[in-house]
N, CA, C and O atoms as a DFTB+ gen file, in Angstrom:
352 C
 N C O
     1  1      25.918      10.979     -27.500
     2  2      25.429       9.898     -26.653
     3  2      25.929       8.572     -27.213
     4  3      25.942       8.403     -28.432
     5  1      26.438       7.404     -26.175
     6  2      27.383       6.518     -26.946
     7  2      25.880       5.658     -26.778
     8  3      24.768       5.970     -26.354
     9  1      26.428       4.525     -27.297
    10  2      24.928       3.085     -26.937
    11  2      25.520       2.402     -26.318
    12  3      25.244       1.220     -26.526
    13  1      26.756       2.691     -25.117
    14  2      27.132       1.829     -24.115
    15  2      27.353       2.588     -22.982
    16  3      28.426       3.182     -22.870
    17  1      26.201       2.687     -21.817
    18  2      26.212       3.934     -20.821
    19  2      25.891       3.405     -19.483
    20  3      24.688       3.587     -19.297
    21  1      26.420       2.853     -18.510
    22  2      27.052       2.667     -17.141
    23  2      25.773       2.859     -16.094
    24  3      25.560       4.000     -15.683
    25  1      25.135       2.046     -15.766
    26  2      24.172       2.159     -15.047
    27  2      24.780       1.649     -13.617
    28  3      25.303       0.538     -13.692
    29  1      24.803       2.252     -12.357
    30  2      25.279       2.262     -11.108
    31  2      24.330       1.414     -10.267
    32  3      23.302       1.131     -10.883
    33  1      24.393       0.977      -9.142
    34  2      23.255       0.976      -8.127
    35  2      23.245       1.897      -7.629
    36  3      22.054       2.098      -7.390
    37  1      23.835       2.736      -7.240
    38  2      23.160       4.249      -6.527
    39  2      22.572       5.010      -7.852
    40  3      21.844       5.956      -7.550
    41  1      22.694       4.851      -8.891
    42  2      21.793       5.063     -10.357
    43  2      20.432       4.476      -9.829
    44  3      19.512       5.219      -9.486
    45  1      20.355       3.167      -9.785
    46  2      19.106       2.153      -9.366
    47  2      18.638       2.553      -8.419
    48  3      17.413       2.441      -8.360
    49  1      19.288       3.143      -7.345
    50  2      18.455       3.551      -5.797
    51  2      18.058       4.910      -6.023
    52  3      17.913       5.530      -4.969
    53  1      17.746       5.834      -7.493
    54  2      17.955       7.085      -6.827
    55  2      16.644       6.736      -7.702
    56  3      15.648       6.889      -6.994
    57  1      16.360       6.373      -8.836
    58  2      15.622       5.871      -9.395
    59  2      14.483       5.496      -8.504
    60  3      13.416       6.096      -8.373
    61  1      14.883       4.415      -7.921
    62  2      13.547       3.613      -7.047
    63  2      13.019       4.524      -6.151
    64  3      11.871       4.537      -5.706
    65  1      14.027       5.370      -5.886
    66  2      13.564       6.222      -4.532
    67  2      12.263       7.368      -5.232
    68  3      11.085       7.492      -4.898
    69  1      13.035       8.055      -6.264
    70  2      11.960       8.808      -7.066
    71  2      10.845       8.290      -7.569
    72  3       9.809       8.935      -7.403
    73  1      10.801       7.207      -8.187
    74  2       9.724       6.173      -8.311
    75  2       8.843       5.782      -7.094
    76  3       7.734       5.273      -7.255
    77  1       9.323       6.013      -5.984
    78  2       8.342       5.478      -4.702
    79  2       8.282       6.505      -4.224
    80  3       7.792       6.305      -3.113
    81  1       8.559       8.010      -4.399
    82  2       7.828       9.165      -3.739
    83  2       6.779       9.710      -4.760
    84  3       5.860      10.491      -4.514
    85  1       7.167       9.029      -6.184
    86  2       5.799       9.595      -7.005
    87  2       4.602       8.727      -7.043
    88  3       3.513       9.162      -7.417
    89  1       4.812       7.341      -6.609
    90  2       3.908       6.399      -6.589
    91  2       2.971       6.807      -4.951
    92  3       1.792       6.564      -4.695
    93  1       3.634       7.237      -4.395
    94  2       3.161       7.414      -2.672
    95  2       2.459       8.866      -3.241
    96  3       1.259       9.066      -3.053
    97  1       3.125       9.642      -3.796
    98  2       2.554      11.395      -3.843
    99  2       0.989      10.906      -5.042
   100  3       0.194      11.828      -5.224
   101  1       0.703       9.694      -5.672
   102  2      -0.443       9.240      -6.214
   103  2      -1.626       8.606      -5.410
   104  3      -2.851       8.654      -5.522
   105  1      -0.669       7.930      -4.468
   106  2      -1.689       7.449      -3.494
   107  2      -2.355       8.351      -2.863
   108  3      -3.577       8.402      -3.001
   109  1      -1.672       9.249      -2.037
   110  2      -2.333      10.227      -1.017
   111  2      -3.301      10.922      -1.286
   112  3      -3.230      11.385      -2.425
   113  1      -4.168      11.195      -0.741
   114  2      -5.388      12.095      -0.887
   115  2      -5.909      13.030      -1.214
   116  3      -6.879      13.044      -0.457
   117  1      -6.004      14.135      -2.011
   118  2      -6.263      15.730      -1.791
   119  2      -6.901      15.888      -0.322
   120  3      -7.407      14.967       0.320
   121  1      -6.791      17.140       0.063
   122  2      -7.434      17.389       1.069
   123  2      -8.966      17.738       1.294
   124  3      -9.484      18.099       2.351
   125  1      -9.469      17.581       0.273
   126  2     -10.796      17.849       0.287
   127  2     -11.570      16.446       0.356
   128  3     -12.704      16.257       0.795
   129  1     -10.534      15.356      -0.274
   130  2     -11.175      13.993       0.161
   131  2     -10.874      13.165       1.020
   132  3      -9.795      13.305       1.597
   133  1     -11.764      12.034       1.364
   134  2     -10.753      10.953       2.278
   135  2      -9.978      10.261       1.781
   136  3      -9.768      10.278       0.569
   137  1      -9.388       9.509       2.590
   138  2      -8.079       8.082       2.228
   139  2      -9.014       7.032       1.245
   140  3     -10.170       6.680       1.478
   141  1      -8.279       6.694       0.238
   142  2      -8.999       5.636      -0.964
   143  2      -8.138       4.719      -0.643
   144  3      -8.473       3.538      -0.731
   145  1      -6.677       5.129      -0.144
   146  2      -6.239       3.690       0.351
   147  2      -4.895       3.886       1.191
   148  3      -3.896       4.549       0.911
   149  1      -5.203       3.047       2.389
   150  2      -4.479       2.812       3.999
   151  2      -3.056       1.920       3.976
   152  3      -2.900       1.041       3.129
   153  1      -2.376       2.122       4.647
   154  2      -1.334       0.966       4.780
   155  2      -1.419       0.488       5.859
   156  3      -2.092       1.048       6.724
   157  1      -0.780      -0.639       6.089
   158  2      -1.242      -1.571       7.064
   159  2      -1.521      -1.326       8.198
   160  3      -2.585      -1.711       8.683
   161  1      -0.471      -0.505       8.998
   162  2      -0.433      -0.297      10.757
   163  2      -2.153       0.275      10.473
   164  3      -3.036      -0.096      11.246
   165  1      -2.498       1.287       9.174
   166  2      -3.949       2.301      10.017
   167  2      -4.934       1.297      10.173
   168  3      -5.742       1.106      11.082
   169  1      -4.631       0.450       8.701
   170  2      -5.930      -1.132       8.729
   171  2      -6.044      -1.800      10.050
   172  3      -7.115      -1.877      10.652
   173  1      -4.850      -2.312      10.518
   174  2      -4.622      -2.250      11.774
   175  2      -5.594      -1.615      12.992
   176  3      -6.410      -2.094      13.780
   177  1      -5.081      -0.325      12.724
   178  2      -5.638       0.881      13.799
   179  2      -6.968       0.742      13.890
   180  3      -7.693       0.646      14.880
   181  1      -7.306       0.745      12.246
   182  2      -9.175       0.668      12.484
   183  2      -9.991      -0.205      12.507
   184  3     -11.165      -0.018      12.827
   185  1      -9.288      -1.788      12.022
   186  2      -9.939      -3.089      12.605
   187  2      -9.865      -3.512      13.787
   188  3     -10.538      -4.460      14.192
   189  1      -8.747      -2.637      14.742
   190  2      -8.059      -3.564      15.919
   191  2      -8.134      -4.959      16.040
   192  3      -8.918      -5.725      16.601
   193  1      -6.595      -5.157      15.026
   194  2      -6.614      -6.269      15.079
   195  2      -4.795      -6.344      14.971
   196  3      -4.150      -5.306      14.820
   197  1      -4.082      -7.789      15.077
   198  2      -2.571      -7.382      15.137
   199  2      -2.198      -7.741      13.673
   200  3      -2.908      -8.002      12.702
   201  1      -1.017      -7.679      13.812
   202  2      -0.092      -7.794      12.234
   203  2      -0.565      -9.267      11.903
   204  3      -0.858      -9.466      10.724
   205  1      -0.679     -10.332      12.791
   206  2      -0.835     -11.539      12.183
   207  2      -2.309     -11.965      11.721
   208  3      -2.508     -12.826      10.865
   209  1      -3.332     -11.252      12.397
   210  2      -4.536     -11.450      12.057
   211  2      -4.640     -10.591      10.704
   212  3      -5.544     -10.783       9.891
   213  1      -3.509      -9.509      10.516
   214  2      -4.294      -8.753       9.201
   215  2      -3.584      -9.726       7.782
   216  3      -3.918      -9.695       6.598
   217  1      -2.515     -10.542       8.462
   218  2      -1.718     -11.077       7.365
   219  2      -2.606     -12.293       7.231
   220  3      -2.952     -12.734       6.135
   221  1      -2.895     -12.721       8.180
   222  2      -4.148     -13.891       7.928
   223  2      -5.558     -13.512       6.849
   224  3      -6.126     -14.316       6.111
   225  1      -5.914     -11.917       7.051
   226  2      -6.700     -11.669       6.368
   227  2      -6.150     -11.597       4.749
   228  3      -7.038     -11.786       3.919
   229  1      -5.020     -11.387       4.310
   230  2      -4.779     -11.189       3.610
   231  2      -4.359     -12.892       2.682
   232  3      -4.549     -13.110       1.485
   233  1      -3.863     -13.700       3.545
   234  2      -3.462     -14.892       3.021
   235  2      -4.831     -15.667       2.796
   236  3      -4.776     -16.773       2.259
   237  1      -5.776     -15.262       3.093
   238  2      -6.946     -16.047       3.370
   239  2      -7.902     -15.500       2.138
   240  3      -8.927     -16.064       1.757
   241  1      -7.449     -14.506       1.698
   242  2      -8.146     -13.388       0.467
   243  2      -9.526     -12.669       0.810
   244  3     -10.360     -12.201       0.036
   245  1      -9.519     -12.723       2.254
   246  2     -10.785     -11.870       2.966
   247  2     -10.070     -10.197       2.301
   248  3     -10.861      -9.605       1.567
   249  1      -8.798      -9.540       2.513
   250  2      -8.730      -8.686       2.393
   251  2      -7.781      -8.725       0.978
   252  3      -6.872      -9.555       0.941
   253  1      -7.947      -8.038       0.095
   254  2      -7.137      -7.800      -0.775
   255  2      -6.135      -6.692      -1.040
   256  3      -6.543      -5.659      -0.509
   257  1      -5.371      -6.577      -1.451
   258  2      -4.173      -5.441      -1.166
   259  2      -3.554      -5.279      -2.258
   260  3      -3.792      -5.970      -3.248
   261  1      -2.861      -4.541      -2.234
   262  2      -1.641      -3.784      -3.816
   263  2       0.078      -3.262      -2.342
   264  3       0.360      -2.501      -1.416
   265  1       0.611      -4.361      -3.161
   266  2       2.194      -4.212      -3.043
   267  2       3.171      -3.367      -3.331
   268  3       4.264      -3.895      -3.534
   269  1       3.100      -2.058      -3.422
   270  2       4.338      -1.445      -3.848
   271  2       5.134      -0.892      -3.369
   272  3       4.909       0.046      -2.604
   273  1       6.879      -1.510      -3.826
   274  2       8.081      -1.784      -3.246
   275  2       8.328      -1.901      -1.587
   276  3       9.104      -1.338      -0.816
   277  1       7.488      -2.711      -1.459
   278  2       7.410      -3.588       0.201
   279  2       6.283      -2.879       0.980
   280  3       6.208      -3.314       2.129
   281  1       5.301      -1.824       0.666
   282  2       4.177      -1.301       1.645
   283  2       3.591      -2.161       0.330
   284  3       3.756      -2.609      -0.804
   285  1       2.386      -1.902       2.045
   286  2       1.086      -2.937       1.457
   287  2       0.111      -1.648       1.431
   288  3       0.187      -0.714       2.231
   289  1      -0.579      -1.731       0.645
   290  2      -1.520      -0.714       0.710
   291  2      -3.029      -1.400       0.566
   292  3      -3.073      -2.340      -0.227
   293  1      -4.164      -1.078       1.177
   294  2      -5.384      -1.768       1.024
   295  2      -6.278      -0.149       0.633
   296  3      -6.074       1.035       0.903
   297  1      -7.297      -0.899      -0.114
   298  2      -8.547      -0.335      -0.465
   299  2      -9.613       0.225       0.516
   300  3     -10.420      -0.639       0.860
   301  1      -9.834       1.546       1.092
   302  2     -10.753       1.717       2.248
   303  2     -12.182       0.982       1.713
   304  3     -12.924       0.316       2.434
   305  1     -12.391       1.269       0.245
   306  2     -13.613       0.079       0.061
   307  2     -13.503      -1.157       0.459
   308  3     -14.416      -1.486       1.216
   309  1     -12.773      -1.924       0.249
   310  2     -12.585      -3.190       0.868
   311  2     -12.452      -3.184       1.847
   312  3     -12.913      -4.318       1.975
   313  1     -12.189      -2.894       2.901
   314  2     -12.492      -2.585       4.198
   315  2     -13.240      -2.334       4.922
   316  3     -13.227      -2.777       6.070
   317  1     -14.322      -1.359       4.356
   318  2     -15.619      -1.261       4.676
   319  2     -16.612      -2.337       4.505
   320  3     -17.644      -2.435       5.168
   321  1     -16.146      -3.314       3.363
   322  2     -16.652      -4.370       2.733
   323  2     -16.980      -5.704       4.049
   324  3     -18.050      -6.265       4.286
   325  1     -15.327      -5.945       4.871
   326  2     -15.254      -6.866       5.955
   327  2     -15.534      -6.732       6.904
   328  3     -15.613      -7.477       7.881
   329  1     -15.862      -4.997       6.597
   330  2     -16.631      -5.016       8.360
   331  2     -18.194      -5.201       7.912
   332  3     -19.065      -5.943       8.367
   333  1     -18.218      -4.211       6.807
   334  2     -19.833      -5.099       6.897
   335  2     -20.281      -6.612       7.067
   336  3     -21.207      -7.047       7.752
   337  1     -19.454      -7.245       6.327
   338  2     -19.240      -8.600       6.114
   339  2     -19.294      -9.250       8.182
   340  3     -19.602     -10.138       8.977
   341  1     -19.085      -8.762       8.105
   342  2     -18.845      -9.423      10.183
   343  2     -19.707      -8.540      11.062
   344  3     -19.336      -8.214      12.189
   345  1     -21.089      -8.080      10.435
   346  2     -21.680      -7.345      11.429
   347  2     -22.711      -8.491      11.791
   348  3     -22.944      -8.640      12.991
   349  1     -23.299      -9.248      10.962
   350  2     -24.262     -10.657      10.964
   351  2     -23.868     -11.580      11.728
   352  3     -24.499     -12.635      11.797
């Protein structure tokens, strides 16, 4: 093994790619439980509300979220949190 070894971008993309199917295969659920955490369109789906109202929620820090490599992923606790929050 030399100590001068050639790192590619298709090196970098195969990388990221494996890195974001093991980070996604962490997120997902077993099947015996529910979703601990949604990406946007379902937040979406189950607030009915559009992309700009959820980005409003988010710029506004009503909703808080985790970024990884461009999905947004939110907390179903926190979610449950804003609807309680807007039943009053």
């Amino acid at each position: 093994m030399t100590s001068n070894e050639l790192v590619t971008k298709e090196d970098l993309e195969v990388f990221g790619n494996k890195l974001l199917e093991k980070i996604e295969l962490i997120l997902q659920p077993g099947k015996a439980q529910s979703k601990q955490w949604l990406k946007s369109k379902d937040v979406r789906k189950l607030l009915n509300i559009s992309p700009g109202t959820l980005q409003n929620l988010r710029i506004n820090g009503t909703l808080s979220y985790t970024k990884i490599g461009g999905m947004m992923y939110y907390k179903l606790e926190d979610i449950h949190k804003v609807l309680e929050g807007s039943k009053h």
